[in-house]
PDB file as gemmi writes it, atoms N, CA and C in Angstrom:
CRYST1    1.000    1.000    1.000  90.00  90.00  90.00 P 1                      
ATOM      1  N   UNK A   1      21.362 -16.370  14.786  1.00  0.00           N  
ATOM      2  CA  UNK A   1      21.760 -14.987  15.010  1.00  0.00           C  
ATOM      3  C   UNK A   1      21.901 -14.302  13.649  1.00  0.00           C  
ATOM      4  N   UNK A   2      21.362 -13.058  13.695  1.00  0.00           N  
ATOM      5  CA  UNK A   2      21.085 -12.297  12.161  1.00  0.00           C  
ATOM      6  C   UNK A   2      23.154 -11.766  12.551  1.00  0.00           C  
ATOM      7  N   UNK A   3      23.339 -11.552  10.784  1.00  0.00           N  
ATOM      8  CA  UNK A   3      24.169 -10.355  10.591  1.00  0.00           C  
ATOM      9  C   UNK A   3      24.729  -9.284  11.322  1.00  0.00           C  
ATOM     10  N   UNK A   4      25.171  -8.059  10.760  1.00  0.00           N  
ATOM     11  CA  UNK A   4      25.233  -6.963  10.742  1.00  0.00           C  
ATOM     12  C   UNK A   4      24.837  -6.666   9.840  1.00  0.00           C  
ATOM     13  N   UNK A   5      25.108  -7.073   8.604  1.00  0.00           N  
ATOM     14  CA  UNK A   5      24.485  -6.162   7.760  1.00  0.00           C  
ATOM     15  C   UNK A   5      22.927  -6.970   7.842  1.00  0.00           C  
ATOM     16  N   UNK A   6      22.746  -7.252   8.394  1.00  0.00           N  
ATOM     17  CA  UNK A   6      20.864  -8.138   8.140  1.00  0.00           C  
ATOM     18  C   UNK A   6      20.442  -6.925   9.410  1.00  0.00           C  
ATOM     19  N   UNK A   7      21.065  -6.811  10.369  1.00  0.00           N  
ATOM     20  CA  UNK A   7      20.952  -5.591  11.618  1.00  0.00           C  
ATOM     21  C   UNK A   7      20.813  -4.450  11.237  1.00  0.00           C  
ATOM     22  N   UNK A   8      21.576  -3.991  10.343  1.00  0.00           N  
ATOM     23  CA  UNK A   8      21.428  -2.338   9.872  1.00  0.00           C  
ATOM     24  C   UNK A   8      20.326  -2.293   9.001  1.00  0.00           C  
ATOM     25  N   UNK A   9      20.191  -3.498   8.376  1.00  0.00           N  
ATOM     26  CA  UNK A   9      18.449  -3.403   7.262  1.00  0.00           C  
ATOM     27  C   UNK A   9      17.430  -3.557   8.104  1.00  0.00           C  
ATOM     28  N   UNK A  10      17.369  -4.179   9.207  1.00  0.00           N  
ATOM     29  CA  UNK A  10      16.585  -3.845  10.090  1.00  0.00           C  
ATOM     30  C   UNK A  10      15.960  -2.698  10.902  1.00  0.00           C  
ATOM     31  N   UNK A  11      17.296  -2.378  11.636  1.00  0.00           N  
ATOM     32  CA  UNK A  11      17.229  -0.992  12.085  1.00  0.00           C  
ATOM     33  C   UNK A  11      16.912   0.139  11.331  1.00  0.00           C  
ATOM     34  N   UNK A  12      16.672   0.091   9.808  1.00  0.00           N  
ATOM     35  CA  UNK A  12      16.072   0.937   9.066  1.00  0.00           C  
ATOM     36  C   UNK A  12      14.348   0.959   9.106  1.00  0.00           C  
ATOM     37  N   UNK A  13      14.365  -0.735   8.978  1.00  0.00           N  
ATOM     38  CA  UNK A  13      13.306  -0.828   8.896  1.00  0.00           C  
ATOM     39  C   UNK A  13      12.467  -0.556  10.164  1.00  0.00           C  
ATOM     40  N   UNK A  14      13.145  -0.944  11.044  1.00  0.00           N  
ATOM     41  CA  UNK A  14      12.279  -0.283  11.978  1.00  0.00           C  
ATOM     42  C   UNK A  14      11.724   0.951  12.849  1.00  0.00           C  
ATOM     43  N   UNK A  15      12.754   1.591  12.031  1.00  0.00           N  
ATOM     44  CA  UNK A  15      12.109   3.250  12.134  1.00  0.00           C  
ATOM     45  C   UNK A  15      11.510   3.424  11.466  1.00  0.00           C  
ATOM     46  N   UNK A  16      10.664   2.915  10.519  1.00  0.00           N  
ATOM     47  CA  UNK A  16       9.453   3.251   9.614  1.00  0.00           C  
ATOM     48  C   UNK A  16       8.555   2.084   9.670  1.00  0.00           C  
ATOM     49  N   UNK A  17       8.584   1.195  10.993  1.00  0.00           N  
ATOM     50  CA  UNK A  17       7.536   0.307  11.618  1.00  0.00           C  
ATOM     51  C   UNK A  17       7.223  -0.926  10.601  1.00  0.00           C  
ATOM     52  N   UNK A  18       8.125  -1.279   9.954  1.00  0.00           N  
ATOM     53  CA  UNK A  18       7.901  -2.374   9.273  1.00  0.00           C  
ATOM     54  C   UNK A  18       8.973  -3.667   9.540  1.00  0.00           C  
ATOM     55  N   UNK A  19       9.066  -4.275  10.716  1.00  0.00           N  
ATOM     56  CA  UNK A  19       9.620  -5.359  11.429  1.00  0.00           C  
ATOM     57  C   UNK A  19       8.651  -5.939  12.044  1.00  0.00           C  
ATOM     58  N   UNK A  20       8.494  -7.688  11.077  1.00  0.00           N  
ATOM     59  CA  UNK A  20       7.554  -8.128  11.955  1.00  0.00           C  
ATOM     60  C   UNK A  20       8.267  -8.559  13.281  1.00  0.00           C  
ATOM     61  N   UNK A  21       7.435  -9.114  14.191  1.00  0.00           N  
ATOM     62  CA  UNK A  21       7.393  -9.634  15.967  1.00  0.00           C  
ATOM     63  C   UNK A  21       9.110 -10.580  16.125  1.00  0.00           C  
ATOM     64  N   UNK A  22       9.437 -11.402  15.034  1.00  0.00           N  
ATOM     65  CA  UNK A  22      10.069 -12.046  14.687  1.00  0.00           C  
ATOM     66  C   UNK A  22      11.442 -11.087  14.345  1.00  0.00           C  
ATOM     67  N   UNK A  23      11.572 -10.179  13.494  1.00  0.00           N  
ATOM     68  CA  UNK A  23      12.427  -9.617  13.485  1.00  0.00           C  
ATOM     69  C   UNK A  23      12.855  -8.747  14.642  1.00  0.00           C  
ATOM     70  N   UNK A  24      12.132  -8.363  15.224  1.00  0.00           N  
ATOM     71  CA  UNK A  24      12.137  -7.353  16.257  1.00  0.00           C  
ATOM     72  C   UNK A  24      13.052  -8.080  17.357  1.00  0.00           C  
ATOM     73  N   UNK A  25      12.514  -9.586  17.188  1.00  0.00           N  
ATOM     74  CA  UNK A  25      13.551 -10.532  18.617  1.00  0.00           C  
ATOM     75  C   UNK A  25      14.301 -10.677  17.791  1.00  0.00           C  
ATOM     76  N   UNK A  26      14.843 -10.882  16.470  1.00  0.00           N  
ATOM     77  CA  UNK A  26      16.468 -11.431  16.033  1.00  0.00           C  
ATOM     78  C   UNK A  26      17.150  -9.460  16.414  1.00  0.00           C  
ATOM     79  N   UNK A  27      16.787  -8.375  15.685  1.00  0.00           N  
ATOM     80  CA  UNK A  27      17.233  -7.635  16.425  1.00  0.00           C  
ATOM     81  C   UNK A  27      17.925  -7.338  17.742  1.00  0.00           C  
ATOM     82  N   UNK A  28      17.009  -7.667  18.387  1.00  0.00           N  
ATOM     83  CA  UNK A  28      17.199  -7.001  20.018  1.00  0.00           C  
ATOM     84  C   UNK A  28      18.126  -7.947  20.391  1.00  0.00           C  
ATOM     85  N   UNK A  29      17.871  -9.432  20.004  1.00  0.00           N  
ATOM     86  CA  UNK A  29      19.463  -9.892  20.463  1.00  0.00           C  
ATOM     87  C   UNK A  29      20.612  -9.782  19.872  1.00  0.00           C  
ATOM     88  N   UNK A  30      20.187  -9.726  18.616  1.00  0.00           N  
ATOM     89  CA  UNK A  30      21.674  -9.058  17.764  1.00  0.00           C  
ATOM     90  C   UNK A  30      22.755  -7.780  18.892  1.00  0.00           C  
ATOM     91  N   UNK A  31      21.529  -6.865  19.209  1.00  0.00           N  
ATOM     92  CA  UNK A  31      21.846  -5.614  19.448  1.00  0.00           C  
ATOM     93  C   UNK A  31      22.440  -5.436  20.966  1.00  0.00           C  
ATOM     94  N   UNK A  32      22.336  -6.793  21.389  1.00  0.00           N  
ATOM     95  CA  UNK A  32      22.190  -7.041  22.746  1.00  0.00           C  
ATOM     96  C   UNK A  32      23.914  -7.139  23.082  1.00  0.00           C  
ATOM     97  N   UNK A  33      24.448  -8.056  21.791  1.00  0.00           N  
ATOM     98  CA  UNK A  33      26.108  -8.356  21.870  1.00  0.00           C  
ATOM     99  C   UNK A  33      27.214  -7.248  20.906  1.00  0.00           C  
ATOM    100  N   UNK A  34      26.543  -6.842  19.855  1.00  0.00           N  
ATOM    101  CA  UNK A  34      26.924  -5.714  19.499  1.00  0.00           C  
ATOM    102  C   UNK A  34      27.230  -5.084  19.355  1.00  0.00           C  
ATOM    103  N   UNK A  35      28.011  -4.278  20.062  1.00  0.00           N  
ATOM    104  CA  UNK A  35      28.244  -2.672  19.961  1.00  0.00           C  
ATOM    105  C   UNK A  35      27.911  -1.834  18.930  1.00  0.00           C  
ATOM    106  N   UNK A  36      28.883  -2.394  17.747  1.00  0.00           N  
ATOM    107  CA  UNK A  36      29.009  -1.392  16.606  1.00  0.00           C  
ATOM    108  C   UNK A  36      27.113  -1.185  16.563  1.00  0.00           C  
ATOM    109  N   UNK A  37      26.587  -1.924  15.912  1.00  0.00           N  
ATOM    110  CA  UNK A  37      25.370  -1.703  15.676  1.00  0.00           C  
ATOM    111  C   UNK A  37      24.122  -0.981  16.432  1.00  0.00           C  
ATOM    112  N   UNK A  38      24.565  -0.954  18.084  1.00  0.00           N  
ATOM    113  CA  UNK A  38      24.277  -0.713  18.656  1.00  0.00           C  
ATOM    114  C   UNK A  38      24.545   1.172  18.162  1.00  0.00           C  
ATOM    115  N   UNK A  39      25.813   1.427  18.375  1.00  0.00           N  
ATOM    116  CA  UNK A  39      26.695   2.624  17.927  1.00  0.00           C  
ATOM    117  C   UNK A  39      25.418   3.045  16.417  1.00  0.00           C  
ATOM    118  N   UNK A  40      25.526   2.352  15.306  1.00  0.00           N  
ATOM    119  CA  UNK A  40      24.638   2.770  14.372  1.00  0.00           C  
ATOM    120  C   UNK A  40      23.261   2.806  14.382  1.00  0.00           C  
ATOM    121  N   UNK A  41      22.151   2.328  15.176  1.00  0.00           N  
ATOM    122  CA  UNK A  41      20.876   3.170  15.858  1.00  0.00           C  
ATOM    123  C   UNK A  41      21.002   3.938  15.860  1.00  0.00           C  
ATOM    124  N   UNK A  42      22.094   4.441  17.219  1.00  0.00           N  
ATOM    125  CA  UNK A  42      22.167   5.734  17.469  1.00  0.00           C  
ATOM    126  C   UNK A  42      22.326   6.548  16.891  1.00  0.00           C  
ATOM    127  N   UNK A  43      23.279   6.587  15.649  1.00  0.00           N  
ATOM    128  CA  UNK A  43      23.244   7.510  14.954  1.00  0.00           C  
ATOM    129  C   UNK A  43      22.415   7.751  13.956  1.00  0.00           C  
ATOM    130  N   UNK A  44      21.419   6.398  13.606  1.00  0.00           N  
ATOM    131  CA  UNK A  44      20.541   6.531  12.481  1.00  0.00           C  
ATOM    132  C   UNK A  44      19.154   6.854  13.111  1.00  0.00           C  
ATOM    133  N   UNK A  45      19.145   6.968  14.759  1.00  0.00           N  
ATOM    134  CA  UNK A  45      17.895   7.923  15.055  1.00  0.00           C  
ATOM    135  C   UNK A  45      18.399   9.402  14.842  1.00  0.00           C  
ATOM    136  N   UNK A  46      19.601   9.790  15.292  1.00  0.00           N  
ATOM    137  CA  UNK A  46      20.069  10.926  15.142  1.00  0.00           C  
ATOM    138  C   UNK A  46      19.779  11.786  13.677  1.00  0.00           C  
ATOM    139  N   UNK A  47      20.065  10.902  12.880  1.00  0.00           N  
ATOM    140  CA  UNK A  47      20.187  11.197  11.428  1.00  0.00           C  
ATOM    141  C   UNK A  47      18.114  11.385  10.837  1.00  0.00           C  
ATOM    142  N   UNK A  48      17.582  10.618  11.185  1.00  0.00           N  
ATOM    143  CA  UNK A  48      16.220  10.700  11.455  1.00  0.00           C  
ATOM    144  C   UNK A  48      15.511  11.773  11.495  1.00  0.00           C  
ATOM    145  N   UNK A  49      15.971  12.174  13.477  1.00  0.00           N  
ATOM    146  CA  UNK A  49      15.396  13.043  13.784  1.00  0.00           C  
ATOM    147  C   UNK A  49      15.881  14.609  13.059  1.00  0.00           C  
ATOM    148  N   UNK A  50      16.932  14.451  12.542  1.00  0.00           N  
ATOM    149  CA  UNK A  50      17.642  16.105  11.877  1.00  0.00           C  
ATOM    150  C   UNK A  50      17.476  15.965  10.464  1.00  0.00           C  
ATOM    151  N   UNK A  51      16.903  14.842  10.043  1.00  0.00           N  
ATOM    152  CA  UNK A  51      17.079  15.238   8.171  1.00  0.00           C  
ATOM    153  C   UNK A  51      15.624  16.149   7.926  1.00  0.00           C  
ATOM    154  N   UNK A  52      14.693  16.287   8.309  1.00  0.00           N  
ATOM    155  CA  UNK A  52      13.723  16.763   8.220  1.00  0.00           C  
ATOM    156  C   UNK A  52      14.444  18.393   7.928  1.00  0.00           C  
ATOM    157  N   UNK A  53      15.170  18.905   8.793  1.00  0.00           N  
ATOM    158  CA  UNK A  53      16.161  20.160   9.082  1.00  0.00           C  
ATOM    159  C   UNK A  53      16.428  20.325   8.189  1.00  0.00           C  
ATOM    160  N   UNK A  54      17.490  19.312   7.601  1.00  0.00           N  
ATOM    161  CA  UNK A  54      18.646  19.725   6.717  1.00  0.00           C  
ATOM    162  C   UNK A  54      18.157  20.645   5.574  1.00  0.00           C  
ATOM    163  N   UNK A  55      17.321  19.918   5.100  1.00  0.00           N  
ATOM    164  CA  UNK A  55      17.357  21.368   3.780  1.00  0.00           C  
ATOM    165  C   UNK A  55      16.825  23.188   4.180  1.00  0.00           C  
ATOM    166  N   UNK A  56      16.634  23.373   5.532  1.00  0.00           N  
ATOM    167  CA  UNK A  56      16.551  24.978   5.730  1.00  0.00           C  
ATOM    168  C   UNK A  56      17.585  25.558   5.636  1.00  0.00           C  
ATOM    169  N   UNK A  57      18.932  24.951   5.659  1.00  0.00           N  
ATOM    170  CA  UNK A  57      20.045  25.145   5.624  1.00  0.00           C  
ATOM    171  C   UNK A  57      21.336  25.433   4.057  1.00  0.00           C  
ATOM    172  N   UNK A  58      20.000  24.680   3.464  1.00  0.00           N  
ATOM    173  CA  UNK A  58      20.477  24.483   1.850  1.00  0.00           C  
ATOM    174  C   UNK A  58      19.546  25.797   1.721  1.00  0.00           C  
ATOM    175  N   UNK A  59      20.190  26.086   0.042  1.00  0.00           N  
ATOM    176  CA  UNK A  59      18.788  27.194  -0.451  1.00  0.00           C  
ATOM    177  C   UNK A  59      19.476  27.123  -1.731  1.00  0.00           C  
ATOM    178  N   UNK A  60      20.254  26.089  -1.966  1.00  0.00           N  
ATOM    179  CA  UNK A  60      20.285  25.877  -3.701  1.00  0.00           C  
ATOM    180  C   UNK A  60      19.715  24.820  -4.369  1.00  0.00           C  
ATOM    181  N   UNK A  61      19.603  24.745  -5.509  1.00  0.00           N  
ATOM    182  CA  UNK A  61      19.082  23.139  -6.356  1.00  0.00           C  
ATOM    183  C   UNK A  61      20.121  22.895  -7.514  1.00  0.00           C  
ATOM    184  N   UNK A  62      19.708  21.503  -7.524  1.00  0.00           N  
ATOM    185  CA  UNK A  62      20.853  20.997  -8.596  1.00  0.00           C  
ATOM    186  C   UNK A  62      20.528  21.752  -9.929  1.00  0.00           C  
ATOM    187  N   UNK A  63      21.248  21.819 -10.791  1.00  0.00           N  
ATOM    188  CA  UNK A  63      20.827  22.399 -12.291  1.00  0.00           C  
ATOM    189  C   UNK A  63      20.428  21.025 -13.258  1.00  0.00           C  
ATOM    190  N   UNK A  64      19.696  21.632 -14.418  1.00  0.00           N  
ATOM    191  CA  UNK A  64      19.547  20.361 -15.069  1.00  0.00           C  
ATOM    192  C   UNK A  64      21.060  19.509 -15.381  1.00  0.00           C  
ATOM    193  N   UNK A  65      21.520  20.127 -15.723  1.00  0.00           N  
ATOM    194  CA  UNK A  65      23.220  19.520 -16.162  1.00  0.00           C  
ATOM    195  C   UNK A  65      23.598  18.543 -15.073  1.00  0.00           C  
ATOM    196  N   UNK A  66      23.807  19.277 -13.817  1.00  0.00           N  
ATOM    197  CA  UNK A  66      23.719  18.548 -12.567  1.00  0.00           C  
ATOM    198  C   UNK A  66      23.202  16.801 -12.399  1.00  0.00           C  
ATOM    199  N   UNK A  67      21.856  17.956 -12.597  1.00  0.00           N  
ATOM    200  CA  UNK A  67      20.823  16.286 -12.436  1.00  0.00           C  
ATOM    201  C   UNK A  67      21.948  15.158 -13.365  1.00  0.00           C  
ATOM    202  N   UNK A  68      21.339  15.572 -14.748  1.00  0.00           N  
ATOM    203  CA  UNK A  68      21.928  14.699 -15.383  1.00  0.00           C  
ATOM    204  C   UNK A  68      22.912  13.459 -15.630  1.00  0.00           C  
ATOM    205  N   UNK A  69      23.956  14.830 -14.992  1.00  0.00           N  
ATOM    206  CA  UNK A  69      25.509  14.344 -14.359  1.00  0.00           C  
ATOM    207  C   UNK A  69      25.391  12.856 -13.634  1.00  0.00           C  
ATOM    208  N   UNK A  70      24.435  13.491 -12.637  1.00  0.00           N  
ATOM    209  CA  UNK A  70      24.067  12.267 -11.462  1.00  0.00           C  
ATOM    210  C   UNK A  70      23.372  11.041 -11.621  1.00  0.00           C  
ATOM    211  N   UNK A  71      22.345  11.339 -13.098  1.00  0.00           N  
ATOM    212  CA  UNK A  71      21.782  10.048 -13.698  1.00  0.00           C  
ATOM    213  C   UNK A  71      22.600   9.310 -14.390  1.00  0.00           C  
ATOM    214  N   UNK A  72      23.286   9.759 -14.500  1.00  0.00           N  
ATOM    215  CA  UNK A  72      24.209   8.756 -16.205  1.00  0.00           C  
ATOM    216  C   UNK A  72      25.525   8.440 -15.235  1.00  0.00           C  
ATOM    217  N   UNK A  73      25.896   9.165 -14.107  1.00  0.00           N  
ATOM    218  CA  UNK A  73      26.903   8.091 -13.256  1.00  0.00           C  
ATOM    219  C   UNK A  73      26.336   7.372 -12.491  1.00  0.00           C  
ATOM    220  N   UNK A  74      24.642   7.385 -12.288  1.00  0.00           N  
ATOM    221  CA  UNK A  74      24.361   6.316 -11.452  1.00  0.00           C  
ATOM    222  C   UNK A  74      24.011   5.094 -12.530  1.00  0.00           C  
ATOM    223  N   UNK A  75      23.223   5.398 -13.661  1.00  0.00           N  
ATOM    224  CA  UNK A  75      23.661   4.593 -14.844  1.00  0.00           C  
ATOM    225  C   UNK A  75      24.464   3.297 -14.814  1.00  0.00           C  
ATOM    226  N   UNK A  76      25.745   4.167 -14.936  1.00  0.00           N  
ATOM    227  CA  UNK A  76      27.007   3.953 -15.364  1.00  0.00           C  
ATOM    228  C   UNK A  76      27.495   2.533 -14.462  1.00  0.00           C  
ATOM    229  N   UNK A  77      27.465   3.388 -13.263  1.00  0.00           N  
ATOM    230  CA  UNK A  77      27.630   2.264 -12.343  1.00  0.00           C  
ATOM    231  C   UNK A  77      26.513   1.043 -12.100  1.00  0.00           C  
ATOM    232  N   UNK A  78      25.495   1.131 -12.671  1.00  0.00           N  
ATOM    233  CA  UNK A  78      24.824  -0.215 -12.469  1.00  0.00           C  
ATOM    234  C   UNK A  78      25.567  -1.298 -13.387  1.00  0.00           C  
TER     235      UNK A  78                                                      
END                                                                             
């Protein structure tokens, strides 16, 4: 029996069709006893189908400073 967290890398993966035959059955029984994970599909088709959306809603961009900001704390933290 896979994870949860081996379940949620799955369930990623398989919204962009890359689970072989094999994963697809440790899945489905994972998903079968589950809940929570079950619970996170759902929301990661949800999240899926609306990110395409999300940015009509935005109408700003980061500034260079911004950017920056965001490189050197992701940096930072490696």
């Amino acid at each position: 029996m896979i994870t949860c967290k081996e379940a949620t890398k799955f369930i990623s993966q398989k919204e962009e069709g890359k689970l072989s035959l094999r994963q697809r059955w440790q899945l489905w029984m994972h998903l079968g006893v589950c809940a929570v994970c079950r619970i996170f599909e759902r929301q990661n088709k949800v999240i899926i189908k609306n990110a395409p959306h999300l940015h009509e809603h935005l109408n700003a961009s980061l500034s260079v400073l911004e950017k920056e900001s965001i490189v050197a704390a992701l940096e930072k933290g490696s």
